[in-house]
FIMARVEX-109036 format. One record per residue (C-alpha): chain; z, x, y; residue in three letters. Coordinates in Angstrom, 1 decimal. Example, Ala and Ser with C-alpha at 12.3 -4.5 7.8 and 13.67 -1.06 7.14 Angstrom:
NODE cadena     pz     px     py residuo
NODE      A    7.8   12.3   -4.5     Ala
NODE      A    7.1   13.7   -1.1     Ser
! end
This chain:
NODE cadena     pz     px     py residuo
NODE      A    9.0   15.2   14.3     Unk
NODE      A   10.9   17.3   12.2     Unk
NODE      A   11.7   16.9    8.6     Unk
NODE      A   15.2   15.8    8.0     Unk
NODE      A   17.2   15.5    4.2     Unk
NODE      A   20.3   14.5    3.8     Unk
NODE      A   23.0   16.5    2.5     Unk
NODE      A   22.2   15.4   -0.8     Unk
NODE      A   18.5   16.6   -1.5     Unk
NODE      A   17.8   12.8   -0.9     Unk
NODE      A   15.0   11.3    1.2     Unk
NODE      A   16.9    8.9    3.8     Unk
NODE      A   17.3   10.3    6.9     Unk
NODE      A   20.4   11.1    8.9     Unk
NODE      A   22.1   11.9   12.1     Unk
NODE      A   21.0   14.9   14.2     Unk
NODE      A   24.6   15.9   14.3     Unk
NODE      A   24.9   18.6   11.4     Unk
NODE      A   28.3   18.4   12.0     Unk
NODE      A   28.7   15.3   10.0     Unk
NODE      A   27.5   17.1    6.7     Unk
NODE      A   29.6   17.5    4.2     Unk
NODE      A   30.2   21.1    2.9     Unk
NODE      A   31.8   22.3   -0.2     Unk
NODE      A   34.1   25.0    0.1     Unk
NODE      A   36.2   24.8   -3.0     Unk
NODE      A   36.7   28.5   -4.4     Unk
NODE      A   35.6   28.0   -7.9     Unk
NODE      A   33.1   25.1   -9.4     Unk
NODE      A   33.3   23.0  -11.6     Unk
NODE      A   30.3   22.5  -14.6     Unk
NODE      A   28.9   19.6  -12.8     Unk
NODE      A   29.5   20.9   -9.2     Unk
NODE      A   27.1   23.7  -10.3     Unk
NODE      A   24.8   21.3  -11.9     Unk
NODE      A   24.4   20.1   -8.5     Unk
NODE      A   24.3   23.2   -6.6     Unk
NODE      A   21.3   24.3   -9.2     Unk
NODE      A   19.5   21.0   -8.3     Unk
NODE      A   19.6   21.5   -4.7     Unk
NODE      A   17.5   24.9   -5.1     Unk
NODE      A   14.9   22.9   -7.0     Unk
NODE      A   14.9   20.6   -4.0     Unk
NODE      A   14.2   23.6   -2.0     Unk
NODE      A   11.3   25.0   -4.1     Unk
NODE      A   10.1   21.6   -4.4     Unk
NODE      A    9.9   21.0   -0.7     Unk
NODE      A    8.5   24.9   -0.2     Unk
NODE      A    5.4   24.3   -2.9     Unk
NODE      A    5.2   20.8   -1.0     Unk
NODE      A    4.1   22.6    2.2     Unk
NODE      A    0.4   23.5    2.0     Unk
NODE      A    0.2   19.1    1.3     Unk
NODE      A    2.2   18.4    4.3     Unk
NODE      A    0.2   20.4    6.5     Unk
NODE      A   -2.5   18.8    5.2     Unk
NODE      A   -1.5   15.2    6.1     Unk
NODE      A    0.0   16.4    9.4     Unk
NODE      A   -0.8   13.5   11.9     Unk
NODE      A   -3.5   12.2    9.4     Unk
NODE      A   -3.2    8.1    8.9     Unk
NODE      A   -2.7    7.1    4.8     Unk
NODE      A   -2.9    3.4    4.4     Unk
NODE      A   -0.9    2.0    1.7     Unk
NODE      A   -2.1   -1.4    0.1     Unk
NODE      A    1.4   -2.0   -1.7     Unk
NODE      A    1.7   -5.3   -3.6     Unk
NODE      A    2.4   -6.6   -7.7     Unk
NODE      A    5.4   -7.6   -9.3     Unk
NODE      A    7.2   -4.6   -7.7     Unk
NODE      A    7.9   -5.8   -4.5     Unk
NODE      A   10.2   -8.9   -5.7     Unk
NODE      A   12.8   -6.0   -7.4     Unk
NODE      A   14.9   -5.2   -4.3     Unk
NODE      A   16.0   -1.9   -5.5     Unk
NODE      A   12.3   -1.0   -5.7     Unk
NODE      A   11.6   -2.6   -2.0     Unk
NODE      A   14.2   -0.3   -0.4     Unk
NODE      A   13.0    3.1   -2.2     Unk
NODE      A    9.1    1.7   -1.2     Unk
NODE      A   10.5    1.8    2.1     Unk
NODE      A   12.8    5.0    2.2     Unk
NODE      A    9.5    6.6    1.1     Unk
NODE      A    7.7    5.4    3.9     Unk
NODE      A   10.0    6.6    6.4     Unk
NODE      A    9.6    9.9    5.0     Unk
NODE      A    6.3   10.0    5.2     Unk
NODE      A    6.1    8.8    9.0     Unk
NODE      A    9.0   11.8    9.4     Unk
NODE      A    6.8   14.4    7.8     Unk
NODE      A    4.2   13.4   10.2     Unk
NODE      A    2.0   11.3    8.4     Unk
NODE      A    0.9    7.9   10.0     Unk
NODE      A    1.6    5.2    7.3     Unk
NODE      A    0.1    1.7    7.4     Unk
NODE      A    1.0   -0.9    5.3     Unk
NODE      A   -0.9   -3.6    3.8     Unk
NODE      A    0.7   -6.1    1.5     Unk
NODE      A   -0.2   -8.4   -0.5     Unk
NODE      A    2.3  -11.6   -2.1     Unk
NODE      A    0.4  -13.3   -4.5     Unk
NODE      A    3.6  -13.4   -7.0     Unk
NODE      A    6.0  -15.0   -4.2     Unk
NODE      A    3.2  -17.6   -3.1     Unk
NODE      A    3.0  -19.0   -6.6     Unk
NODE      A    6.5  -19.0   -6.7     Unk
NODE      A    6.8  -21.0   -3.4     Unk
NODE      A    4.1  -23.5   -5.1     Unk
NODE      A    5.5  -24.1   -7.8     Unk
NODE      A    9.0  -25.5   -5.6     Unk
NODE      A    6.4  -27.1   -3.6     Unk
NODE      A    4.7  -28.9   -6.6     Unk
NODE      A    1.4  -27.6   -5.7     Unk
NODE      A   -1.0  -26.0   -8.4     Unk
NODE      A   -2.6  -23.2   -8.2     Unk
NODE      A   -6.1  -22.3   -9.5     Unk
NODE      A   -7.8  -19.1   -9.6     Unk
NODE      A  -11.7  -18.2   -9.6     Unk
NODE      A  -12.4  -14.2  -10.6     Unk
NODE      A   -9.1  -13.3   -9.4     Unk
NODE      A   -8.9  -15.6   -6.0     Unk
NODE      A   -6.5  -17.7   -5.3     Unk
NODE      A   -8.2  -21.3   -4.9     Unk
NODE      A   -7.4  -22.3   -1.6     Unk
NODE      A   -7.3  -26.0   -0.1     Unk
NODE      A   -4.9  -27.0    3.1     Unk
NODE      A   -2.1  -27.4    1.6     Unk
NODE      A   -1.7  -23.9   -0.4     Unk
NODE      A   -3.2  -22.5    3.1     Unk
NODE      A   -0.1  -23.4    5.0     Unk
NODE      A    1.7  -21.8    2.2     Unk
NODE      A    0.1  -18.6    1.8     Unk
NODE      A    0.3  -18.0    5.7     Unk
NODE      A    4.4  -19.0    5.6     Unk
NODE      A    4.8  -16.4    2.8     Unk
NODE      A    2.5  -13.7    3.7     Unk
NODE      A    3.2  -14.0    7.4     Unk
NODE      A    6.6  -14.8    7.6     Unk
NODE      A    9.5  -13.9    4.3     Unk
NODE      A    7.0  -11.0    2.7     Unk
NODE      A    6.0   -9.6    6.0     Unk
NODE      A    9.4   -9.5    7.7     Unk
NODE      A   11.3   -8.7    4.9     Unk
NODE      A    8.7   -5.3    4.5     Unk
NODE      A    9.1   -4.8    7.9     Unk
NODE      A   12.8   -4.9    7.8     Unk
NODE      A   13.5   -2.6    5.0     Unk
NODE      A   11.1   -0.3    6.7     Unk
NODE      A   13.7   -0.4    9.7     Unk
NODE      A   16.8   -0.2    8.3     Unk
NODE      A   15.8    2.7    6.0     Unk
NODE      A   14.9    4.5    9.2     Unk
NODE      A   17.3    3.4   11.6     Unk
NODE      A   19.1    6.7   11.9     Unk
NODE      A   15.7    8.4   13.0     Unk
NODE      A   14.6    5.2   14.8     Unk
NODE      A   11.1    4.4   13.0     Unk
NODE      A   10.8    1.0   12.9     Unk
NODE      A    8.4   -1.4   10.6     Unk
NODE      A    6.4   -3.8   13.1     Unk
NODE      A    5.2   -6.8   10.9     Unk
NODE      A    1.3   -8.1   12.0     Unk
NODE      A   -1.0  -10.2   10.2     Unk
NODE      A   -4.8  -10.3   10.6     Unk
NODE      A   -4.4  -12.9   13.4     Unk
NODE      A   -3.1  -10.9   15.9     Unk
NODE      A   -4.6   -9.2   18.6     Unk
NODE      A   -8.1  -10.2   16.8     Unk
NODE      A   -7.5   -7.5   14.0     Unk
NODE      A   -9.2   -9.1   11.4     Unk
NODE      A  -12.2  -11.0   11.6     Unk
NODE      A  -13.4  -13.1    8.3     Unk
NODE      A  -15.8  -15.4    6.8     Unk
NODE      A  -15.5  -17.7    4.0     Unk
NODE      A  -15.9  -15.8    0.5     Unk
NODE      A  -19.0  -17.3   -1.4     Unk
NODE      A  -18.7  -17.3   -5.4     Unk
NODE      A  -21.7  -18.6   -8.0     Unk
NODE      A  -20.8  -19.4  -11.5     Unk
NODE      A  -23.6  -19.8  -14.1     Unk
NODE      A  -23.4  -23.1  -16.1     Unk
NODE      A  -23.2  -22.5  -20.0     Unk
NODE      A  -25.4  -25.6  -20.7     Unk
NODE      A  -28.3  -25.5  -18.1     Unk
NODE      A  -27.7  -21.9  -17.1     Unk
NODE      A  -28.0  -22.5  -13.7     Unk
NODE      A  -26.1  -21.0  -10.9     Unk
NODE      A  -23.4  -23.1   -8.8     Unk
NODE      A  -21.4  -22.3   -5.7     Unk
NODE      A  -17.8  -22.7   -6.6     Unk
NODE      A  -15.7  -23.3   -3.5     Unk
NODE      A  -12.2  -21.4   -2.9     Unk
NODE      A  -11.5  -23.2    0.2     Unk
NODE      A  -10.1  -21.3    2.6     Unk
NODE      A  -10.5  -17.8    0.8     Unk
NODE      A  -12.3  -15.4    3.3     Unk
NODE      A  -13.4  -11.8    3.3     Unk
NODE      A  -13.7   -9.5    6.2     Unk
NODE      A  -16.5   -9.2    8.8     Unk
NODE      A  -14.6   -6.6   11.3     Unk
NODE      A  -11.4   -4.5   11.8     Unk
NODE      A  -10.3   -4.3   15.5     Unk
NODE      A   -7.7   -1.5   15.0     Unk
NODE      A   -7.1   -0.6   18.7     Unk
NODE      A   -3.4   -2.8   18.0     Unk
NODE      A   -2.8   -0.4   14.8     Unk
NODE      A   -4.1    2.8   17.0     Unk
NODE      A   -2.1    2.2   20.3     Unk
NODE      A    1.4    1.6   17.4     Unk
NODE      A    0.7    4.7   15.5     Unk
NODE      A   -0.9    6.6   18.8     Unk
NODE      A    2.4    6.4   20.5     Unk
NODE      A    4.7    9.1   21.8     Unk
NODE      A    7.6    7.3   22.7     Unk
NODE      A    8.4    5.2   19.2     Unk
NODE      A    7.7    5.4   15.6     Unk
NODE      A    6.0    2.4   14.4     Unk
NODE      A    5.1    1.8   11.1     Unk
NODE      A    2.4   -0.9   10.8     Unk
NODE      A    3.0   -3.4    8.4     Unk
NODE      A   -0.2   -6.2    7.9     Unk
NODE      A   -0.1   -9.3    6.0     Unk
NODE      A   -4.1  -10.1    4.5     Unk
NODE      A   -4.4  -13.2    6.7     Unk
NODE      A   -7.8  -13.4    9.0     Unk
NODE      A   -9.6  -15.3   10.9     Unk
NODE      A  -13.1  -17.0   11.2     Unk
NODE      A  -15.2  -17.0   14.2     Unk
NODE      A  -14.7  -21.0   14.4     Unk
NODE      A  -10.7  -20.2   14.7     Unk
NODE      A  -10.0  -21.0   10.9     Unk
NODE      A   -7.7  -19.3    9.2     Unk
NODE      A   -8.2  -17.8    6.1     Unk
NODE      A   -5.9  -16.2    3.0     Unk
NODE      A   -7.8  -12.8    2.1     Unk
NODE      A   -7.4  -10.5   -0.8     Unk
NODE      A   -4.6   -7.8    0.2     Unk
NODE      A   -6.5   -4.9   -1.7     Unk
NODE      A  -10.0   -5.6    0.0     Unk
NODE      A   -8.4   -6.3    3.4     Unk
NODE      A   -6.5   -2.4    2.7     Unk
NODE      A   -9.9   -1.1    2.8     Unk
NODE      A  -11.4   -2.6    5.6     Unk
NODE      A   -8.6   -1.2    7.5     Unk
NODE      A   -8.5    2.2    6.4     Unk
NODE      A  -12.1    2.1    6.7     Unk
NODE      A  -11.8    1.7   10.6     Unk
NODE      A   -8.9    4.1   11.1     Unk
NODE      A  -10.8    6.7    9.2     Unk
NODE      A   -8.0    7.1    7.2     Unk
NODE      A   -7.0   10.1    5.0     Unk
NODE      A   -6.0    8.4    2.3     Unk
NODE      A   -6.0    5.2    0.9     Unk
NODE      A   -3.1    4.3   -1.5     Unk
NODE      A   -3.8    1.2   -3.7     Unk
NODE      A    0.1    0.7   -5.6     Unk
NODE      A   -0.7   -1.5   -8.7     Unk
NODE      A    1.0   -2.7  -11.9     Unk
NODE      A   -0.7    0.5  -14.0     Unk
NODE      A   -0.5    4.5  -13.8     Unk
NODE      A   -4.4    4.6  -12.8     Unk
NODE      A   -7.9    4.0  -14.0     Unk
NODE      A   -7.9    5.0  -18.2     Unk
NODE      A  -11.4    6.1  -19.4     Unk
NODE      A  -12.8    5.0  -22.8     Unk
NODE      A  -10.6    7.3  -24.4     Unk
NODE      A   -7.9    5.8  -23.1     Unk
NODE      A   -6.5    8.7  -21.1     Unk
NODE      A   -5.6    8.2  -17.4     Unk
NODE      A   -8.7    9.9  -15.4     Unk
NODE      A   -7.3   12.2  -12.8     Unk
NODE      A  -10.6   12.0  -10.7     Unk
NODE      A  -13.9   10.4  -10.2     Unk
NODE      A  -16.6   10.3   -8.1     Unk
NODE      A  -18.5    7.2   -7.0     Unk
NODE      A  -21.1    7.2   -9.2     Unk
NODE      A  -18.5    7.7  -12.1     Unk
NODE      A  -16.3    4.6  -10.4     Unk
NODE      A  -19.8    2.6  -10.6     Unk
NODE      A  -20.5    3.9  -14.4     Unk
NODE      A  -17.3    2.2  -16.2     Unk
NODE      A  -17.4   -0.7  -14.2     Unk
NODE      A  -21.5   -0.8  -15.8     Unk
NODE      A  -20.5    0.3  -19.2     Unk
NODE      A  -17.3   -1.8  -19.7     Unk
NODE      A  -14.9    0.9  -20.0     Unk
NODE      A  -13.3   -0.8  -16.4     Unk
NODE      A  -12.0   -4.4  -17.0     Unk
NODE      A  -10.5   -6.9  -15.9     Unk
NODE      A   -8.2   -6.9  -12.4     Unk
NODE      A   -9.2   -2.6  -12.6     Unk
NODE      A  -13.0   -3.7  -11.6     Unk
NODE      A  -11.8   -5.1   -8.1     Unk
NODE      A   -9.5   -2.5   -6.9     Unk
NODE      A  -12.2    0.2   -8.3     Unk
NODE      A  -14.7   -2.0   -6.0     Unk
NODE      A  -12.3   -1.7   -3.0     Unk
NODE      A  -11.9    2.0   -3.6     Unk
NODE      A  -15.6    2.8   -3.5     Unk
NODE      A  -16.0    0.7   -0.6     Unk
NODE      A  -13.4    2.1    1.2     Unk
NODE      A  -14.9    5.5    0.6     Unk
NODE      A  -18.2    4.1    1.9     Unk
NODE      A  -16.9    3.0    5.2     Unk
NODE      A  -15.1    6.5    6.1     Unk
NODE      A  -11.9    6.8    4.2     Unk
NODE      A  -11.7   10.4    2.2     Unk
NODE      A  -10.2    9.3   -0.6     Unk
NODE      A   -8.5    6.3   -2.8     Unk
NODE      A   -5.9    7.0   -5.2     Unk
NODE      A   -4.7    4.1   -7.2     Unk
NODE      A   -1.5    5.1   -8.6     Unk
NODE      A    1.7    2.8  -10.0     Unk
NODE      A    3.9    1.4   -7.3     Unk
NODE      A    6.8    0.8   -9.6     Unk
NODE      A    7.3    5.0  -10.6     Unk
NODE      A    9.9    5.9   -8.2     Unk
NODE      A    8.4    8.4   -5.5     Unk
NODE      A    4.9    7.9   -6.6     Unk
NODE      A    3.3    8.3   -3.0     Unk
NODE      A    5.4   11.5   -2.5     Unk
NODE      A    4.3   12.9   -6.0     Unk
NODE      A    0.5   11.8   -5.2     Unk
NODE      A    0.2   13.2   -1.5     Unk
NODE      A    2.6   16.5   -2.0     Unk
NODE      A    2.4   17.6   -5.3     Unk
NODE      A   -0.7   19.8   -6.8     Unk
NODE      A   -1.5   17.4   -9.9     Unk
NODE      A   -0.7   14.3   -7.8     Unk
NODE      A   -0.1   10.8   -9.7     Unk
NODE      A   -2.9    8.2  -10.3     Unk
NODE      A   -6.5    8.4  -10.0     Unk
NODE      A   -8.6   10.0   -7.2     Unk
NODE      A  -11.7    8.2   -6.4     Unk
NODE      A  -13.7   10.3   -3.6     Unk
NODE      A  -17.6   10.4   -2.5     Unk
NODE      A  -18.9   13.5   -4.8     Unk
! end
């Protein structure tokens, strides 16, 4: 499908009708009329240097774990979304994976429920269950989806919200944790409840959406699975991201987080690593914190087939179109070797 900008340089799409566009023909220009006619020449050197990329990505699938504080800011929701559109109109097939853990606390809290939280997992007992599934599910998924849809309704792609539950996607079993007591130093299981991880990806339901010739679909997945036995389980966004980029074979893998990328002991944000580097500062300390997970996802992700994981910051306006269409790209680039 062909790439469409609006008369503005901007990134929504708009009507095929180029007679709708408005056109200046004023004789002389004013300071700030030029101002504008000298950015729309950048936009066009900036979308001619972006070609090699786009050629690149042509009909390739990038799935994009997007999550953090950033999706309760509306303003940033609906430029997440633009972005996506133009990514499914360049020809890249986008799937979304979403997390929500800011909204389910949020929906606790009114619910008087308390929430506890074992290396970074939610602890999950019936009640916060029924919770997580209503929020993921339902307002975070729908709302993704929706945005998705009005952004591109002029160019009719369309955000279809899914969780792990349908069409047997997402397979799980229950995540086991030991902690070590301080006082007899022995090792105990600690039980999340109904915190699971993933056993298999069925992504025929994501292929046959992203496959087809007649629509644009953009996938959007909430990080709910389910067990063998029929339970249902709340799963980590970023490690269910990976399993399903792992079975598409994606491209790319975009993990948007809170932080520009992955800082080395210097401080600096690293531009690349390998595996074995990824490994190394989790082993040397350099990698703290939430960074050890989503480095953890990333080389697993790159283990089970995807090319490459970039964790970049969601928040930075454009940040996906900077990482995937721009020489120096924006984050940190984890790939095999």
């Amino acid at each position: 499908m062909p790439l469409r900008l609006n008369a503005h340089g901007g990134t929504a799409p708009f009507p095929s009708d180029t007679a709708a566009i408005p056109r200046y023909f004023a004789p002389v220009m004013n300071e700030t009329e030029r101002q504008s006619e000298e950015r729309s020449w950048e936009t066009a050197k900036t979308l001619a240097e972006a070609l090699p990329y786009i050629q690149v990505y042509d009909r390739e699938t990038v799935v994009i774990k997007y999550g953090g504080h950033a999706m309760g800011e509306s303003a940033v929701a609906k430029q997440f979304a633009a972005d996506v559109v133009l990514l499914k109109l360049m020809g890249v097939n986008p799937v979304v994976v979403h997390g929500g853990g800011p909204q389910i606390s949020a929906m606790l809290d009114k619910a008087g429920v308390k929430s506890a939280f074992v290396d970074g997992l939610r602890v999950t007992d019936p009640a916060t269950m029924e919770v997580a599934e209503m929020v993921l599910s339902g307002a975070v998924n729908k709302e993704i989806a929706h945005w998705i849809t009005m952004a591109g309704k002029e160019a009719d792609v369309r955000g279809v919200g899914l969780s792990g539950k349908d069409a047997g996607l997402l397979t799980v079993e229950k995540t086991r944790r030991t902690k070590r007591d301080p006082d007899s130093m022995m090792e105990h299981e600690v039980d999340l409840g109904f915190v699971g991880e993933p056993t298999k990806v069925d992504p025929k339901l994501i292929k046959g959406l992203i496959a087809s010739e007649t629509e644009d679909w953009v996938p959007v997945i909430a990080p709910i699975g389910v067990a063998e036995d029929g339970q249902t389980y709340n799963v980590n966004a970023d490690t269910v991201a990976g399993a399903v980029a792992g079975s598409l074979n994606a491209k790319r893998m975009l993990l948007l987080t809170d932080v520009p990328g992955v800082k080395g002991a210097d401080g600096e944000i690293i531009r690349q690593m390998t595996l074995e580097e990824a490994q190394g500062l989790i082993d040397t300390g350099v990698a703290s914190g939430g960074m050890i997970p989503k480095l953890e996802t990333a080389m697993a992700a790159v283990r089970a087939g995807v090319e490459a994981v970039v964790i970049l910051d969601g928040r930075r306006p454009h940040a996906m179109l900077v990482e995937l269409f721009t020489e120096f790209g924006a984050g940190t680039l984890v790939k095999a070797s």
